[in-house]
VEXSE-564788 format. One record per residue (C-alpha): residue in three letters; x negated, y, z negated. Coordinates in steps of 0.1 Angstrom, whole numbers, plus 2048, in hexadecimal, padded with zeros to 3 digits. Layout:
<atoms>
<atom><code>ala</code><xx>X</xx><yy>Y</yy><zz>Z</zz></atom>
...
</atoms>
This chain:
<atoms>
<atom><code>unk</code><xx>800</xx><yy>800</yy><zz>800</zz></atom>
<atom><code>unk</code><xx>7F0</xx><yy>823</yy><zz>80A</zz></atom>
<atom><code>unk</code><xx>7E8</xx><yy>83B</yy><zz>7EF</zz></atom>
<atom><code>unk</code><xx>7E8</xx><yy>85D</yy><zz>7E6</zz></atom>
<atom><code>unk</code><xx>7C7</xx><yy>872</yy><zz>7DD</zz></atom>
<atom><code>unk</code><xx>7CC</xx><yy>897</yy><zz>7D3</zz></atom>
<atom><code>unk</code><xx>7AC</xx><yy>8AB</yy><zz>7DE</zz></atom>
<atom><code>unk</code><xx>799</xx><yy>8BB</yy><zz>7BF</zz></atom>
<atom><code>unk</code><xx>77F</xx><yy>8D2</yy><zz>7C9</zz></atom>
<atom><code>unk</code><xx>75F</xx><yy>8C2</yy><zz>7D9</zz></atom>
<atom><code>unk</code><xx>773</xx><yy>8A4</yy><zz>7E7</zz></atom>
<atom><code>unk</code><xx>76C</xx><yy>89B</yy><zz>808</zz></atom>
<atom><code>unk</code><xx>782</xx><yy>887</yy><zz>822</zz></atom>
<atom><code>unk</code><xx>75D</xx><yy>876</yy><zz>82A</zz></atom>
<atom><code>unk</code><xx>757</xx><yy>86D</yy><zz>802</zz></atom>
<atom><code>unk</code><xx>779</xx><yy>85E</yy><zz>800</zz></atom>
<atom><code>unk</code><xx>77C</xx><yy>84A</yy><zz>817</zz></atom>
<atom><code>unk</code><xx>757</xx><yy>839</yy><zz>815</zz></atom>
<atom><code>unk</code><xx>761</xx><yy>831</yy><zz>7F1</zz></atom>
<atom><code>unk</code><xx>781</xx><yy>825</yy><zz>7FD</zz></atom>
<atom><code>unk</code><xx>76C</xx><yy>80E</yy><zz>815</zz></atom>
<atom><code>unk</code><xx>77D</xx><yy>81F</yy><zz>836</zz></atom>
<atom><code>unk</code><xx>76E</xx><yy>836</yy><zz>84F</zz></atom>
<atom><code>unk</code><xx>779</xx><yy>85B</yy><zz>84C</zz></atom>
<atom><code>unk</code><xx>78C</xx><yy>85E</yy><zz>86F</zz></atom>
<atom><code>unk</code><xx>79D</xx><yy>840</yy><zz>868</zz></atom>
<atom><code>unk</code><xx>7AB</xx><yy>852</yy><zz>846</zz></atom>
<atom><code>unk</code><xx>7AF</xx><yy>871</yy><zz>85D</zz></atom>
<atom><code>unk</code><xx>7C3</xx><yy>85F</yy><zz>876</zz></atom>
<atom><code>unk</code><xx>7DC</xx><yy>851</yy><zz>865</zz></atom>
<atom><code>unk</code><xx>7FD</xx><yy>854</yy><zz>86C</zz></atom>
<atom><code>unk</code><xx>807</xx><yy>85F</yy><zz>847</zz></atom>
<atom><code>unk</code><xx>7F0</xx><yy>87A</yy><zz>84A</zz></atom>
<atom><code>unk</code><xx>803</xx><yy>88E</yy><zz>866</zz></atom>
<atom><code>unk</code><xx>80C</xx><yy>8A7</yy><zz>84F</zz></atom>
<atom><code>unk</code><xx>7EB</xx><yy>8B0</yy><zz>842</zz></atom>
<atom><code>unk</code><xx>7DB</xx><yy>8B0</yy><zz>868</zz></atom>
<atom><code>unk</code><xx>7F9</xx><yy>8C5</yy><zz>86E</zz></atom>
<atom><code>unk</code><xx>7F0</xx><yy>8DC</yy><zz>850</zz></atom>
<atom><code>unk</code><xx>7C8</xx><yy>8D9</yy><zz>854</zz></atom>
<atom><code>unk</code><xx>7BD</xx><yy>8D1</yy><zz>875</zz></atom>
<atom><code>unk</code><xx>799</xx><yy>8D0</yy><zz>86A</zz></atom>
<atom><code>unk</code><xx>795</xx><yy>8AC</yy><zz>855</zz></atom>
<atom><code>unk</code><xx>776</xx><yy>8BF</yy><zz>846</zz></atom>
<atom><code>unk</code><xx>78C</xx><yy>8D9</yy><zz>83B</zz></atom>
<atom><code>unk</code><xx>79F</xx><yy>8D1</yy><zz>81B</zz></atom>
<atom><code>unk</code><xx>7AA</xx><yy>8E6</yy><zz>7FF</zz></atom>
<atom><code>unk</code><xx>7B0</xx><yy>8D7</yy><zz>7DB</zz></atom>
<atom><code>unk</code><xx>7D6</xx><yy>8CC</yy><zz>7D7</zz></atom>
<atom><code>unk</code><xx>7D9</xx><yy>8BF</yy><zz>7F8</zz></atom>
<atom><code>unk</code><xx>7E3</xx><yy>89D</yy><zz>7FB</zz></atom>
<atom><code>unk</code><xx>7D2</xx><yy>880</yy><zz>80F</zz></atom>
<atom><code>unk</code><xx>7E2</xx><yy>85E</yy><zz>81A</zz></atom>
<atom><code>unk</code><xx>7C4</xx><yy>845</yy><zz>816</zz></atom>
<atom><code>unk</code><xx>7D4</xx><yy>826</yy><zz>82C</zz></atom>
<atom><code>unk</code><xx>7CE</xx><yy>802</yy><zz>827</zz></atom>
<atom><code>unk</code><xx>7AE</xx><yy>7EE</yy><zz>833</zz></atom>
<atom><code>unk</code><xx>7BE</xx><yy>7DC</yy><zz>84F</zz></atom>
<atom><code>unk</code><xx>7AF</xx><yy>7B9</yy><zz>850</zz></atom>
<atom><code>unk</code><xx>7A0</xx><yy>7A9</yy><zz>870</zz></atom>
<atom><code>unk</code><xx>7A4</xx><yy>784</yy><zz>875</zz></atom>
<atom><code>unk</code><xx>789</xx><yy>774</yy><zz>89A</zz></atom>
<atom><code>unk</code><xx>78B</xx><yy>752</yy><zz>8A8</zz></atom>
<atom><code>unk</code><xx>767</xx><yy>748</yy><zz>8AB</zz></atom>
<atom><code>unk</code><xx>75B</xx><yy>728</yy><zz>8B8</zz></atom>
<atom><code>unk</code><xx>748</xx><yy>714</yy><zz>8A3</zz></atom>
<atom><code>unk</code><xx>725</xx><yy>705</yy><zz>8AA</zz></atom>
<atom><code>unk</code><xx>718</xx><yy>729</yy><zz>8BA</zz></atom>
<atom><code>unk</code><xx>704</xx><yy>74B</yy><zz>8A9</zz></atom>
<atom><code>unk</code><xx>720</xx><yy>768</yy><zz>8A6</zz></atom>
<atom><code>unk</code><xx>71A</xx><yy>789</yy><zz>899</zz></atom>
<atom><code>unk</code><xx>731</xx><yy>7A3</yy><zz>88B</zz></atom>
<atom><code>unk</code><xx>72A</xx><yy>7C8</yy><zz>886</zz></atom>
<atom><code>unk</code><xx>73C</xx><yy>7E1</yy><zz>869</zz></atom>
<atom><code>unk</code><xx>749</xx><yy>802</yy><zz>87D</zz></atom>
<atom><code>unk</code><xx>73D</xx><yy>814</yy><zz>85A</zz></atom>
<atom><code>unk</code><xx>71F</xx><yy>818</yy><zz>843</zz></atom>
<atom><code>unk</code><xx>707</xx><yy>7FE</yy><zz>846</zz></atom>
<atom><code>unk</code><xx>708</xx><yy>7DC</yy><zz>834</zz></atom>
<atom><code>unk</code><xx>6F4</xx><yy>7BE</yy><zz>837</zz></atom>
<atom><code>unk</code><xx>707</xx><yy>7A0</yy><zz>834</zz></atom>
<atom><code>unk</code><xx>6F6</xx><yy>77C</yy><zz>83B</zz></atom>
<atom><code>unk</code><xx>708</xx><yy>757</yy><zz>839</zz></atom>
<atom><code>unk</code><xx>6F6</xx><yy>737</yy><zz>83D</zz></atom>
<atom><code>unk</code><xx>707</xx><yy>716</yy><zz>83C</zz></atom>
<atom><code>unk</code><xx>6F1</xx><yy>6F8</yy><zz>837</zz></atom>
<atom><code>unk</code><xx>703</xx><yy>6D3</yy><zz>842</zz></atom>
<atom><code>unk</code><xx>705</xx><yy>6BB</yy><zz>821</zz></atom>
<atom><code>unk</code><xx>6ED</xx><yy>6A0</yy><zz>826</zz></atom>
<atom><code>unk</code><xx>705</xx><yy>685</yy><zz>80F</zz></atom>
<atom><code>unk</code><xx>721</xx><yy>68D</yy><zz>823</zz></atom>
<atom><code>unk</code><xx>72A</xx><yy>66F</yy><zz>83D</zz></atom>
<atom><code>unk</code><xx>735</xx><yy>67D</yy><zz>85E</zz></atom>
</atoms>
């Protein structure tokens, strides 16, 4: 469910949304926010009592096939994120 953050003085739409884990256009651009873009159309422009709609992370489900390398990026700040799988020896096939 989206929420609603009240800008304080020295908020910025970039601050909340990395520590909402979303990028800042994507805050920007959401739909609830019409009224603010409406009211500010600069999303580096925000006075204290205005109110920002901070959307849900949307999830993203890929089909990979298995057997091959695939790699994934984050659209945001980067991460490092490694996986390695290692086949039981005990198990019988």
């Amino acid at each position: 469910m989206p929420k609603q953050h009240i800008i304080r003085p020295g908020d910025s739409l970039a601050n909340i949304a990395y520590e909402n884990g979303l990028l800042a256009q994507t805050v920007w651009d959401s739909p609830d926010n019409q009224a603010l873009r409406d009211k500010r159309p600069d999303m580096n422009i925000l006075m204290p009592g205005d109110v920002l709609v901070i959307p849900d992370k949307r999830l993203r489900k890929s089909a990979i096939a298995t057997g091959q390398r695939h790699r994934f990026r984050l659209k945001d700040v980067p991460h490092m994120f490694r996986l390695q799988l290692f086949a039981d020896e005990s198990y019988v096939y």
